[in-house]
C-alpha positions as CSV (number, residue, x, y, z in Angstrom):
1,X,2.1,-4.7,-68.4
2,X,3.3,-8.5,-67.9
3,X,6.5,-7.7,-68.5
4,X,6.6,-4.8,-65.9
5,X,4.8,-7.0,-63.1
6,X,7.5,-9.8,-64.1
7,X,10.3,-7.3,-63.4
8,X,8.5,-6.2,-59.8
9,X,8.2,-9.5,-59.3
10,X,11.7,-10.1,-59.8
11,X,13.3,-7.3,-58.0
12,X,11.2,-8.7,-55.2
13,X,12.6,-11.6,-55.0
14,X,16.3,-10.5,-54.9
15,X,14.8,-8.3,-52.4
16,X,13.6,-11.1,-50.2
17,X,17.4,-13.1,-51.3
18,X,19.1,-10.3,-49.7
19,X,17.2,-10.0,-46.9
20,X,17.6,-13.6,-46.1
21,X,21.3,-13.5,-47.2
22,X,21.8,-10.1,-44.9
23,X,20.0,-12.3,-42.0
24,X,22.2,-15.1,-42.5
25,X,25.6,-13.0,-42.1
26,X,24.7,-10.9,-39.4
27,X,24.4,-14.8,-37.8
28,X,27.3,-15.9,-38.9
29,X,29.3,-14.0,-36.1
30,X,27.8,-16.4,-34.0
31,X,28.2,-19.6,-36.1
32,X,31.2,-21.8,-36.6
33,X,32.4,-25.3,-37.7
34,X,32.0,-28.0,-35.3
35,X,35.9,-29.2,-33.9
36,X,37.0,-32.0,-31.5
37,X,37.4,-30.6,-27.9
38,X,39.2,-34.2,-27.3
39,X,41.3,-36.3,-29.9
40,X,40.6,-39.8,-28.2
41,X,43.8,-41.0,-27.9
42,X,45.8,-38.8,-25.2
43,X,45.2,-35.7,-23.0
44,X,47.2,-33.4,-25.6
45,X,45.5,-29.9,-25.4
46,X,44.8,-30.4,-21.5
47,X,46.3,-29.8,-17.9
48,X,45.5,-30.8,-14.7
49,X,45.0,-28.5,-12.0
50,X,44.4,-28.5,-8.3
51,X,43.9,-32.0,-6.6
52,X,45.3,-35.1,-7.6
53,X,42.6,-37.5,-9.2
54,X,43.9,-39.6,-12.2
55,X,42.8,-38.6,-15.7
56,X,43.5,-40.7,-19.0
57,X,42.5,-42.4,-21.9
58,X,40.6,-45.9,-22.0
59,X,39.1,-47.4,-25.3
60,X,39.1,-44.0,-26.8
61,X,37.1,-42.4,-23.7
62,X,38.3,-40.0,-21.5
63,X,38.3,-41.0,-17.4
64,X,38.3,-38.9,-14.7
65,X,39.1,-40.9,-11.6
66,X,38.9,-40.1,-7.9
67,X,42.0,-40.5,-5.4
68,X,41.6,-40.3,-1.8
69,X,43.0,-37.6,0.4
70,X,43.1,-34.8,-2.7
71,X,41.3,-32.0,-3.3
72,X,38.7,-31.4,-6.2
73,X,40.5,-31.6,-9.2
74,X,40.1,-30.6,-13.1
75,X,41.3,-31.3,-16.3
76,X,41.7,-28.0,-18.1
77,X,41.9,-27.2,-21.7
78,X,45.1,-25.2,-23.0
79,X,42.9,-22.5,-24.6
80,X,40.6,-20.2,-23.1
81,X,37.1,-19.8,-24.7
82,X,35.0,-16.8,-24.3
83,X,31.5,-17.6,-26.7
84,X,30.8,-21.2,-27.7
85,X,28.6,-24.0,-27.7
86,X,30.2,-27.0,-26.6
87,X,28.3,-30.3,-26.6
88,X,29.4,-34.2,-24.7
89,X,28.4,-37.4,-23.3
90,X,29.3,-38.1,-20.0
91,X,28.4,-41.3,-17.8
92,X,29.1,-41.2,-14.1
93,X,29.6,-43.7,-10.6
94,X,26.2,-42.8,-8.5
95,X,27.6,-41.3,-5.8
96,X,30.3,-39.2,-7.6
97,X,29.7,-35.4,-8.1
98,X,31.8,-34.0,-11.1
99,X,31.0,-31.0,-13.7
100,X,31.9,-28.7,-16.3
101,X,33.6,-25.8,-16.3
102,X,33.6,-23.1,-18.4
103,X,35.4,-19.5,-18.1
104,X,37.0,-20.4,-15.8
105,X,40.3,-19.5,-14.3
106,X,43.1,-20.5,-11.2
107,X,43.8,-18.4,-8.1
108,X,45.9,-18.9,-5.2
109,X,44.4,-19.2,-1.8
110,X,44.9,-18.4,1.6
111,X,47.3,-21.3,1.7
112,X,49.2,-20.9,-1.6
113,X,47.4,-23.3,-3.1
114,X,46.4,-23.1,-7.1
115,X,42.5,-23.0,-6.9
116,X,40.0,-22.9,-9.8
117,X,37.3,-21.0,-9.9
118,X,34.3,-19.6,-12.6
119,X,31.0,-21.3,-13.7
120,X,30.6,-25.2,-13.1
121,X,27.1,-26.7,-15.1
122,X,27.2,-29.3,-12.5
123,X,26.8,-33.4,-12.9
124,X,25.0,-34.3,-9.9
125,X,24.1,-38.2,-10.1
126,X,23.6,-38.4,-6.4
127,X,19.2,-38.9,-5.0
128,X,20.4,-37.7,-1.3
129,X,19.0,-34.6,-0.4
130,X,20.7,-31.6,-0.2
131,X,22.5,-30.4,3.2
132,X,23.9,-26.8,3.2
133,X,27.6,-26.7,4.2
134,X,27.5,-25.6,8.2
135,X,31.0,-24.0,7.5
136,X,29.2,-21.3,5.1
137,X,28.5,-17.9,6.8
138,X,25.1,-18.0,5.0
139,X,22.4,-20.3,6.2
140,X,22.2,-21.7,3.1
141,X,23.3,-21.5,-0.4
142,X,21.1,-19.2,-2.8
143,X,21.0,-19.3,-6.7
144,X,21.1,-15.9,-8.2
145,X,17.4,-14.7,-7.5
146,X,17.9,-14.9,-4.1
147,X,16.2,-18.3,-3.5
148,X,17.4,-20.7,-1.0
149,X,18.2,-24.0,-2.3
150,X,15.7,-26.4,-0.4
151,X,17.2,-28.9,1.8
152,X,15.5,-32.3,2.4
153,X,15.0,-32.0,-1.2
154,X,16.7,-35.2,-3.5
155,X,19.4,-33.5,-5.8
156,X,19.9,-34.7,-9.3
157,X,20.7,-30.8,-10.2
158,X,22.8,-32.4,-13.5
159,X,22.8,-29.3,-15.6
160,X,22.3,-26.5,-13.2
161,X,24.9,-23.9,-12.9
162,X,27.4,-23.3,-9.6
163,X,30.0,-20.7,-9.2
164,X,32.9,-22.6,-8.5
165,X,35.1,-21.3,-5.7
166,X,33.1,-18.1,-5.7
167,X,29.4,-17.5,-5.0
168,X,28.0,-20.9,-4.9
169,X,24.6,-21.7,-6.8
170,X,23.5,-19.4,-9.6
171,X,20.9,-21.6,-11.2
172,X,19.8,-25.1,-9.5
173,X,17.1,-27.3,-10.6
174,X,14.9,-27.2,-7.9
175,X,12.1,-25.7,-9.5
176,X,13.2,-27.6,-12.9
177,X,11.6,-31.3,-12.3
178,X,11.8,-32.0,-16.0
179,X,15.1,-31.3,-16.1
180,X,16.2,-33.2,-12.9
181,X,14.2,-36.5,-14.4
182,X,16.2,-35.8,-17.4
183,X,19.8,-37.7,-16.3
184,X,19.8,-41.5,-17.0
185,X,21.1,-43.2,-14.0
186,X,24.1,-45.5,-15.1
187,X,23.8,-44.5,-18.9
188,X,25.5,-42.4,-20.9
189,X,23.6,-38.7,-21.2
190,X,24.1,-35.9,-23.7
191,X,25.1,-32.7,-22.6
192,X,24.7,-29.4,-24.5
193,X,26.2,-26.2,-23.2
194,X,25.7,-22.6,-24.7
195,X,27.8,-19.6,-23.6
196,X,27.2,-16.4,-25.7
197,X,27.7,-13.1,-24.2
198,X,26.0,-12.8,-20.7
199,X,23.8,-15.8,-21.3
200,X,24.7,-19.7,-20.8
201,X,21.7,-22.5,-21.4
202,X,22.6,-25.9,-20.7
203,X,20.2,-28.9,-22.1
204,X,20.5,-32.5,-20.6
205,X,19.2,-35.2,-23.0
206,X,17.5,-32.4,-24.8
207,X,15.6,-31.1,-22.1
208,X,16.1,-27.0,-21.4
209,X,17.9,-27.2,-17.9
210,X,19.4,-23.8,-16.9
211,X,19.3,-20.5,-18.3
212,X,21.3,-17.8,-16.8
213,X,22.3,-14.4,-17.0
214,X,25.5,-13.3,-15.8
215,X,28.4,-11.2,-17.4
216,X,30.6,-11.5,-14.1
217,X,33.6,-13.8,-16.2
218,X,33.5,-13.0,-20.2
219,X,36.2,-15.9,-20.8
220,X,38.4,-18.8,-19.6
221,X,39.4,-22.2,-20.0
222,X,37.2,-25.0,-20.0
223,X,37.6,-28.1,-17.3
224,X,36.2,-31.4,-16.7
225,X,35.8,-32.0,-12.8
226,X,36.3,-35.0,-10.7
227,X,35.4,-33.9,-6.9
228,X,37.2,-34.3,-3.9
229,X,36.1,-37.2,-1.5
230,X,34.5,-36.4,1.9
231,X,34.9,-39.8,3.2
232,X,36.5,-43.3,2.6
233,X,35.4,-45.7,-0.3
234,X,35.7,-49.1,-0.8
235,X,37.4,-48.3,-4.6
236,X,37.6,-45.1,-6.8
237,X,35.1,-43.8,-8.5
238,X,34.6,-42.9,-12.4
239,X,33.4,-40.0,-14.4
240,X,33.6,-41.1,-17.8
241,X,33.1,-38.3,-21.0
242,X,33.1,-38.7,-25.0
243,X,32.1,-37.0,-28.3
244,X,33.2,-33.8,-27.4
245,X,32.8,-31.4,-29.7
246,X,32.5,-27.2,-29.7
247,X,31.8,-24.5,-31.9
248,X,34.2,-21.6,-30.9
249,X,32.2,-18.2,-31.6
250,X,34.8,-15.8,-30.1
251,X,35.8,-15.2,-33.6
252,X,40.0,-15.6,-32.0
């Protein structure tokens, strides 16, 4: 008899194994190696596109620099990336709006110009509050449920989501006060980004900021974005990024 319940026992065990071994591969579609997005020492592996803002290398930390009279402009990586979770520091001048894209493309507009477009999780340092564009035909920009953005309202949306060149907000932070006190002023900040199938979370510091459903771009390249100036400044601005780093789960 105790040899029979030891060989239960046992076959229950490699039962449970299995089970955990069968859990663990139907994850590992979705699991990869970490991998340097950035190799600290030149821009190999990246293009710009669009304006004309300065980009380069400084004590092993990637710059983003505005120039006056350009339009927004983005470093792009080489590759395009469907599913991945891609995580950085960034640091950036107060009043400078940047962000990161993610499948994301180029199109040409009415003007000929080479334009990009796709998701943007956006780094917004700047406390004013939010004025809608008086050029949109809409009254005011919307995220993706159909809420208006409130104006009046002091911004720091740092890891919401905006459609780039397309539909505008998707998911801002106004009804996400944790995740707006999350960005340090002047300091560096961690950003985490996951894009797997329709779904894309960002976290800022480690706080939960967006999460988002959307299936309208499966892929595209990534892009680090230095906005376009709307008016004079004294000196150009800085977005500075480091430890990039990204788990590619598109399996490619």
């Amino acid at each position: 008899m105790r040899s029979k319940t030891k060989f239960i026992a046992t076959i229950l065990l490699i039962a449970v194994i299995s089970g955990c071994a069968a859990v663990q591969s139907s994850d590992s579609g979705k699991k990869a190696k970490w991998q340097a997005l950035f190799n600290g020492k030149d821009l190999k592996g990246w293009i710009r596109r669009g304006g004309k803002a300065r980009f380069f290398v400084e004590d092993g930390i990637l710059v983003g620099q505005t120039v006056p009279k350009t339009p927004s402009s983005f470093l792009c990586t080489e590759k395009h990336y469907s599913d991945f979770i891609l995580e950085l520091e960034f640091k950036v001048d107060p009043e400078l709006n940047s962000g990161v894209q993610l499948r994301s493309d180029t199109k040409l507009n009415k003007r000929g110009k080479e334009v990009v477009f796709g998701y943007q999780v956006e780094i917004d340092a700047s406390e004013k509050p939010f004025e809608p564009n008086p050029e949109k035909k809409r009254p005011a920009n919307l995220d993706k449920n159909g809420n208006p953005v409130p104006q009046g309202q002091p911004r720091l949306w740092t890891g919401g989501i905006y459609d780039e060149g397309r539909r505008g907000w998707l998911y801002s932070l106004h009804k996400n006060p944790k995740a707006r006190s999350a960005f340090k002023q002047g300091q560096w900040n961690h950003l985490r980004i996951e894009a797997i199938g329709d779904s894309i979370k960002t976290w800022v510091n480690g706080v939960p900021a967006a999460d988002l459903k959307d299936s309208m771009t499966p892929s595209g390249f990534i892009a680090l974005q230095v906005h376009r100036l709307k008016k004079p400044i004294p000196k150009p601005m800085r977005i500075r990024f480091r430890n990039f780093r990204i788990q590619d789960l598109s399996g490619d």
